[in-house]
N, C-alpha and C positions, 0 to 999 in steps of 0.2 A: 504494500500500500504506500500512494506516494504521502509523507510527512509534508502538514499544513504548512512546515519551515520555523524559522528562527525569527518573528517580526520585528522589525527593523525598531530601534528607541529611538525616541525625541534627538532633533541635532542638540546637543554638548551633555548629554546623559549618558552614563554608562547604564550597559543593558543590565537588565534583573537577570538571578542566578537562571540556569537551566531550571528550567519546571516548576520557578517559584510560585509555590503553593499549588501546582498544575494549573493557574491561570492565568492567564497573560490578555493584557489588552492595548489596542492601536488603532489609525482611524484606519478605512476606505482609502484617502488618498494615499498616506505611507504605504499601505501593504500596495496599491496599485506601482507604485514607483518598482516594486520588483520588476522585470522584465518575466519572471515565471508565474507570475499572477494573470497572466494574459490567455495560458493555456490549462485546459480542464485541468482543476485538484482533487484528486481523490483523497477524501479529511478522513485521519485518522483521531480524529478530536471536533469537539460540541464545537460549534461557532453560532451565537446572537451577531443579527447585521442590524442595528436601528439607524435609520435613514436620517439625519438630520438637516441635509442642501443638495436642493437640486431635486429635478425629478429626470427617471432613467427606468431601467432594467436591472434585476439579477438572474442568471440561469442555473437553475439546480435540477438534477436531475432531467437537464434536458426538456427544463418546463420555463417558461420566459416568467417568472415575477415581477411586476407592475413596482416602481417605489418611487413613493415623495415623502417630505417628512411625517414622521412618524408609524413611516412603515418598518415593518417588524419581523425577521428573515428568524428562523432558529433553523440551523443546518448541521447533519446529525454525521457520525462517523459513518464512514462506507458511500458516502452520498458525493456524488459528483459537485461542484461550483465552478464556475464560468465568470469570472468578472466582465470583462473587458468593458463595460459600461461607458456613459458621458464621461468626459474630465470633470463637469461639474458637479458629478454624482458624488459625497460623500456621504456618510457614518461612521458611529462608533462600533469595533467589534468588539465582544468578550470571548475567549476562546481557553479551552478548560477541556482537560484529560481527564477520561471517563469515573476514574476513581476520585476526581477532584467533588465526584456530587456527595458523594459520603454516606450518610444515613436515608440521604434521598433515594437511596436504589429499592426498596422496599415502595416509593410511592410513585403513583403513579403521572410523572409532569412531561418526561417528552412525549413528540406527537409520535403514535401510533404509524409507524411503516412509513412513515412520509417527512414531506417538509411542515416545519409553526408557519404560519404565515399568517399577520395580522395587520391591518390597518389601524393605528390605536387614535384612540380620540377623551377627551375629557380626564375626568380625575385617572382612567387607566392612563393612559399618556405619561400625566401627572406622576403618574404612580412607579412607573417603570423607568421614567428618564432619571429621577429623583438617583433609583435604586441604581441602575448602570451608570451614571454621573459620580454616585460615593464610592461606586467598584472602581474606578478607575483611577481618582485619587485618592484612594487607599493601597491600589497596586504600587502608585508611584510613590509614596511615601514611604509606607512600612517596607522594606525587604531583609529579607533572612533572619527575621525573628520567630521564633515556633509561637508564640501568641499573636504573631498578626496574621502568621499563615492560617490561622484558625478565625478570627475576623472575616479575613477574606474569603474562605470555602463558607461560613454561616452568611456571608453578605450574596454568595452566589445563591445558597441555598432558599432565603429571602426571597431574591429576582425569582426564581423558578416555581417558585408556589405562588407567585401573585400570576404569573405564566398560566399555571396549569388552571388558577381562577375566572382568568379573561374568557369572553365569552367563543366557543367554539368556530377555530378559521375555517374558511372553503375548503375541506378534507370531507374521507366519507368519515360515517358515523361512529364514533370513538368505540373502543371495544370496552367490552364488560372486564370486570377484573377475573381474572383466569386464577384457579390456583397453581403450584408451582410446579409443580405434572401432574395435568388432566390426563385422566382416563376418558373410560366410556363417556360419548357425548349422549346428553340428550335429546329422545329422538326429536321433540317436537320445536327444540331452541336456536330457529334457524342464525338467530343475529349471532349466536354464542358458537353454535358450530362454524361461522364462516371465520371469525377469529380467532378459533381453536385450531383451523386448518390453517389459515396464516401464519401464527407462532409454527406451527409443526415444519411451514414450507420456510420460513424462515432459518429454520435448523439444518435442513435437511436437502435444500433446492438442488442442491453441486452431487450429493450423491443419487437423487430417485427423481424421477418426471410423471412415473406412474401413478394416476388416483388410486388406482388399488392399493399402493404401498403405504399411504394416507389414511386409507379409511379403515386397515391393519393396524398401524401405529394408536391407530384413537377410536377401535373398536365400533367402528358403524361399518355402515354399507356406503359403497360409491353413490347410491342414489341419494342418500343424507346428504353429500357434501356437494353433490350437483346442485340442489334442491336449494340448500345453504344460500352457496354462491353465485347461483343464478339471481336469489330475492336480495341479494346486497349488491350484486352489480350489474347484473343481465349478462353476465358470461359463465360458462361453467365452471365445474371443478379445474378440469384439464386447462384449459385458458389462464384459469388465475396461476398458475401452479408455472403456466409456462410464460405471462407474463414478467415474474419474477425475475426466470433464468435468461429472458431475454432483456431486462433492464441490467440484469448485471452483468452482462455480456458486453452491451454498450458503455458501462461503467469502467471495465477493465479496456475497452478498445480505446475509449477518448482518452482514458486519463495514465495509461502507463505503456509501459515500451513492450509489453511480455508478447509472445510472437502469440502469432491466431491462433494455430496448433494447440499454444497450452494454454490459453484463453480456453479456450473450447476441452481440452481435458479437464479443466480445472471445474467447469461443469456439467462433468460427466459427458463428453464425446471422446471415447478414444480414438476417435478416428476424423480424421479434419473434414472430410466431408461432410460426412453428418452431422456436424457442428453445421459446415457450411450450405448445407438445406435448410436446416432449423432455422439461422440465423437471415436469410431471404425471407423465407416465408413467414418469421415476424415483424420484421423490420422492414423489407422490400426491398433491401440493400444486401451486396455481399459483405461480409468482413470488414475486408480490404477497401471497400471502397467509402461503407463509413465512416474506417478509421482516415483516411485520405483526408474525404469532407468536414469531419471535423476539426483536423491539423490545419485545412486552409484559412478554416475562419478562425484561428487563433493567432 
């Protein structure tokens, strides 16, 4: 996975230690002055983008995001980013290594399979520029002391529960909370079986493509999970499952150098063809050629 990088400090600041407190923050324009900011990242670490000048674009996942002030990006590990936006596009990032949420892993605040994406307005606005404003000159103040490194994870921890408060962004419908290995699904819970099949394809997408192997793993029948998946998206089981392995197919083509061949072992094609049928017939493109078009426009 390509590392988000080392972000550049303020001119006549020396930089904060490596991984202090595993959060680090910088604006939009600093990080764009890299020359590697221009071409897909694949983040191995959380990234918050709040828009504060200018109105523009961000691309995640291959999806164009709309932003003007007070727009609100939360961009997850494994997830592709695309800057290249206006020159006059800026914001603040906060960017934090996954152990940095702490006691937070038990609850539930990032977004579900996707991008946060929110337009914020009034006292939330209020509320969150407040909380990323005190994260940041708190970054730049306190470093390498073990009592401020713990300010700082509680001040993130803060941010991300007024996050997981804000009213639900343009995503599908949040999932129920699952326990920590589901079994047997219920037959008749279609919203709870579709996101019981997501976590599973989540786990699983690089080794099986099969609904059968699915609907084994979580003791139903393939008609449950069609059933499921159809009333949460109008596609079926086999579609979401292959949805996946084809978003992260393109995830691996845009954003790292590893050749097609092990892209495509990596989920589960041992054989580059049949990677390279799968990959046409979701996408419309070969390989090769969208990793090509997306090198161009970087």
């Amino acid at each position: 996975m390509v590392r988000f990088g080392q972000f550049p400090s303020d001119p006549g600041e020396s930089p904060p230690p490596p991984e202090w407190a595993g959060i680090r923050t910088l604006t939009l324009r600093d990080f764009s002055l890299d020359p590697g900011s221009q071409r897909p990242l694949l983040l191995d670490r959380h990234l918050l983008i709040l828009v504060t000048v200018g109105h523009g674009a961000q691309e995640v996942d291959f999806r164009t995001y709309p932003c003007r002030p007070g727009s609100l990006l939360w961009v997850q590990p494994g997830q592709v980013l695309r800057h290249g936006g206006p020159a006059g596009l800026d914001a603040i990032m906060v960017s934090w290594a996954p152990e940095a949420m702490g006691g937070l892993g038990a609850v539930r605040v990032a977004p579900p399979f996707g991008v946060g994406y929110w337009q914020l307005a009034g006292e939330d606005e209020d509320a969150v520029i407040n909380e990323v404003s005190q994260l940041v000159v708190d970054c730049q103040r306190h470093r390498g002391d073990s009592l401020a490194a713990d300010l700082l994870r509680h001040q993130l921890a803060v941010l991300l529960l007024r996050l997981a408060l804000l009213p639900a962004s343009p995503a599908p419908e949040a999932p129920p909370a699952l326990d920590p290995a589901p079994s047997r699904l219920p037959v008749r819970d279609d919203a709870g079986n579709f996101w019981r099949l997501r976590h599973e394809v989540e786990r699983s997408y690089g080794q099986t493509r099969r609904v059968e192997d699915y609907a084994g793993r979580l003791e139903c029948s393939v008609r449950t999970l069609t059933r499921a998946c159809l009333a949460a998206t109008g596609r079926s089981a086999k579609q979401v499952i292959d949805d996946r392995v084809a978003l992260e197919a393109r995830r691996l083509l845009a954003a790292t150098d590893l050749p097609v061949a092990e892209v495509g072992r990596r989920l589960g094609f041992p054989e580059p063809t049949n990677f390279g049928r799968f990959f046409q017939r979701e996408v419309g493109h070969s390989p090769g050629a969208f990793r090509a078009g997306r090198r161009e426009r970087a």
